[in-house]
C-alpha positions in Angstrom: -36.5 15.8 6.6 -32.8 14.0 6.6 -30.5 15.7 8.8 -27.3 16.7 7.1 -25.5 15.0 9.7 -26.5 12.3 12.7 -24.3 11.0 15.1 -25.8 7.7 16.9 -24.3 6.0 20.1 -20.5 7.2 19.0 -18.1 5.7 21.6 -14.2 6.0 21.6 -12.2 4.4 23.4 -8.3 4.9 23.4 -5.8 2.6 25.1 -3.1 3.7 26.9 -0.8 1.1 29.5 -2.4 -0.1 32.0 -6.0 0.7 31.2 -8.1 2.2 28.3 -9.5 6.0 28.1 -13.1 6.1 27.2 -13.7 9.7 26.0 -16.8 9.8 24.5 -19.7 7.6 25.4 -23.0 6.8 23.5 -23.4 10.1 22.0 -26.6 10.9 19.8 -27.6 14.0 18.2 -29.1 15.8 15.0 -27.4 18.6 13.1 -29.9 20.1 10.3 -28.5 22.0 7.2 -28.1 25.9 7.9 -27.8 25.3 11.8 -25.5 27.1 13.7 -24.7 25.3 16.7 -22.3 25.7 20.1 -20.5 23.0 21.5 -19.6 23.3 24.8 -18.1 21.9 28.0 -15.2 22.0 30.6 -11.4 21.5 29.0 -11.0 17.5 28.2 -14.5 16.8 28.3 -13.9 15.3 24.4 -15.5 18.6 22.3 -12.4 18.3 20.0 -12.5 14.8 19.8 -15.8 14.7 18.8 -15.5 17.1 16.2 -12.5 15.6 14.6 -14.8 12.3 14.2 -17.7 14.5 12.4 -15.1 15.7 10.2 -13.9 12.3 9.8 -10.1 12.8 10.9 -10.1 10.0 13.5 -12.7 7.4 13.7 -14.9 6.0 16.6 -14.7 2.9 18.5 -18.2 2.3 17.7 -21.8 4.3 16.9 -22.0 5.9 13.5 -21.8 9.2 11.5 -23.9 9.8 9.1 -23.8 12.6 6.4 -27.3 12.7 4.6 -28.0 9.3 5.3 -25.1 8.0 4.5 -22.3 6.0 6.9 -19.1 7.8 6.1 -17.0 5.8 8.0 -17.8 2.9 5.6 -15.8 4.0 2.4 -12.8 2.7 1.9 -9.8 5.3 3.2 -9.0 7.1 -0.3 -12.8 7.7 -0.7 -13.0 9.1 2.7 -10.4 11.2 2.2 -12.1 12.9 -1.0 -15.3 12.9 1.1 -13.4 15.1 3.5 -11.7 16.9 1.6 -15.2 18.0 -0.7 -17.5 18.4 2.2 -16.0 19.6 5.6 -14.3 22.8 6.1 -12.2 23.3 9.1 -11.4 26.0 11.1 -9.0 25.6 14.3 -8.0 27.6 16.8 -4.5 28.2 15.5 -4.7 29.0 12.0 -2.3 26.1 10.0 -1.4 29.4 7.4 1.6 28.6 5.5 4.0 31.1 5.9 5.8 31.4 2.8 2.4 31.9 1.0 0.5 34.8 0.5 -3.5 35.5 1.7 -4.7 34.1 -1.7 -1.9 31.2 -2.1 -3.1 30.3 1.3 -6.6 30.2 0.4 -6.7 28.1 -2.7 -5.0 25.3 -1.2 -7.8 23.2 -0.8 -8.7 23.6 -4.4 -5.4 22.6 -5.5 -5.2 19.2 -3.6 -8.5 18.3 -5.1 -7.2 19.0 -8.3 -8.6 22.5 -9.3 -6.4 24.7 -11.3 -5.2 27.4 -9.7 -6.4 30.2 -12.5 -10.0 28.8 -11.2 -9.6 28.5 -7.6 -7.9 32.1 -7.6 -11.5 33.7 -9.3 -13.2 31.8 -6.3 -10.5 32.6 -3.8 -10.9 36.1 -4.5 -14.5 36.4 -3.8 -14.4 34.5 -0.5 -11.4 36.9 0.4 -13.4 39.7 -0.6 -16.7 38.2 1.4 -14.6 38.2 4.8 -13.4 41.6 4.0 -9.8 40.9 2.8 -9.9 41.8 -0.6 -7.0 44.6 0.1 -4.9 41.7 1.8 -4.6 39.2 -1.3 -0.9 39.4 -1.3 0.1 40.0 2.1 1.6 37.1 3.4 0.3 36.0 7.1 3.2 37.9 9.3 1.9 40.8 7.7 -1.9 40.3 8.8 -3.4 40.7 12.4 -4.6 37.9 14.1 -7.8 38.5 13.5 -7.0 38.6 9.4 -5.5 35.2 9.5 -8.5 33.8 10.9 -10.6 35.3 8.3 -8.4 33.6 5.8 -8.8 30.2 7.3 -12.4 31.2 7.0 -12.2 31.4 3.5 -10.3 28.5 2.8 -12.4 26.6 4.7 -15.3 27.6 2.3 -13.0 26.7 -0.8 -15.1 23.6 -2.1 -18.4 24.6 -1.2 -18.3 22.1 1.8 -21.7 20.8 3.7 -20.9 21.9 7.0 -17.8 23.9 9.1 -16.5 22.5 12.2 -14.6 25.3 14.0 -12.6 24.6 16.9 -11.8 27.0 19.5 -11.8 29.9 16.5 -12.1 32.6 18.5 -9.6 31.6 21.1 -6.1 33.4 20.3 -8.4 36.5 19.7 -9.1 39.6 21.7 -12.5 40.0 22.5 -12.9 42.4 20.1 -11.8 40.6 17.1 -13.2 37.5 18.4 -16.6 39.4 18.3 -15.8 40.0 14.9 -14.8 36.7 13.8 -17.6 35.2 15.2 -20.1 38.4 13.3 -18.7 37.1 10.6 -19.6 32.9 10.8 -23.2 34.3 12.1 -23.0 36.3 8.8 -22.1 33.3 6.8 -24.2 31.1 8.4 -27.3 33.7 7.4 -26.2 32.5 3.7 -26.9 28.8 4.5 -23.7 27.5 5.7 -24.0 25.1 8.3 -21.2 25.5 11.3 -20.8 23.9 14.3 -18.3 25.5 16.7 -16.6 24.4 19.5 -16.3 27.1 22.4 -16.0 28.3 26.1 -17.3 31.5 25.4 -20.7 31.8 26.7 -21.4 35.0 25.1 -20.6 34.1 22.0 -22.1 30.5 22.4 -25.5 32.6 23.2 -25.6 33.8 19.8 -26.3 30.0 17.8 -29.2 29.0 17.4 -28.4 26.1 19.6 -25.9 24.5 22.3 -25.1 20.9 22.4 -23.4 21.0 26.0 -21.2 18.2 26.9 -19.9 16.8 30.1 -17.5 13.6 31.2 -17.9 12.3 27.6 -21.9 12.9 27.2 -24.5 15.4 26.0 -26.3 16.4 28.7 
């Protein structure tokens, strides 16, 4: 079967004064549709780097990504962008909420940069906000949410266009351990439903819980 997503030989390189940085070097690796998978590895051993490649927000020096067989860093800019913006969801360790905006506003952004109407992306919004268990918080705006409530709504906007796969970055990481737990019950939960997430984290406990860990260490899977 094609994986959803291969990553073969990916190098980066960046250059900075004097000499040039190489953070990632000939990475290879398989992620299969419905995985839930772990990355790990020490602080600036190029996790978020890597991630922001297979979501296609910076691009490598060399190697390839490949989304169902298919070289996304060969379209053209604009088409990379709507590639993106239709088929990976992100969730970061500081949730990007816009503060002016209510739970729901918040949600359906996605939908509205892709061109959605905002009468349909609300019906949608509404069930994902109800699925993460924020169906009372609709319009509270984020200061009036926990911590652990914003993070459920970048959850749900990251599921906004139906997108093949969820990079999460650090998204338990300005949680207590509690609501961490929580967050995370809830991507297991998800992920149950056939949504494919890969998350970068240095929780052990938590990373225990994928069905897999792709460690890294000074730029490679080991």
């Amino acid at each position: 079967m094609e994986p959803l997503i291969r990553v073969s030989d990916l190098n980066k390189t960046y250059s900075i004064p004097g000499r040039n940085l190489h953070i990632l070097k000939d990475i290879s690796f398989d992620i299969q549709r419905g995985e839930l998978t772990a990355l790990m590895g020490p602080s600036g051993v190029g996790k978020s780097t890597l991630l922001h490649i297979m979501g296609t927000l910076d691009r490598p020096t060399s190697g390839t990504v490949m989304y169902e067989g298919s070289d996304v860093f060969k379209l053209k800019n604009d088409a990379l962008s709507e590639f993106r913006s239709r088929s990976v969801g992100f969730i970061f360790q500081f949730h990007h909420l816009l503060p002016e905006f209510n739970t729901i506003e918040n949600a359906v952004m996605p939908a509205l940069i892709a061109g959605i109407s905002f009468k349909e992306a609300g019906k949608k919004a509404s069930l994902l906000l109800a699925e993460v268990g924020l169906s009372e918080r609709l319009y509270h705006r984020p200061g009036e949410l926990s911590g652990g409530e914003q993070q459920r709504v970048a959850v749900a906007r990251a599921l906004m266009l139906d997108p093949k796969v969820v990079l999460a970055d650090e998204p338990t990481g300005n949680l207590d351990t509690q609501t961490g737990d929580d967050l995370f019950s809830l991507m297991r939960e998800l992920n149950g439903k056939g949504i494919t997430f890969i998350i970068v984290t240095h929780n052990e406990t938590l990373a225990a819980r994928c069905g897999r860990i792709i460690r890294m260490r000074d730029g490679m899977v080991v």
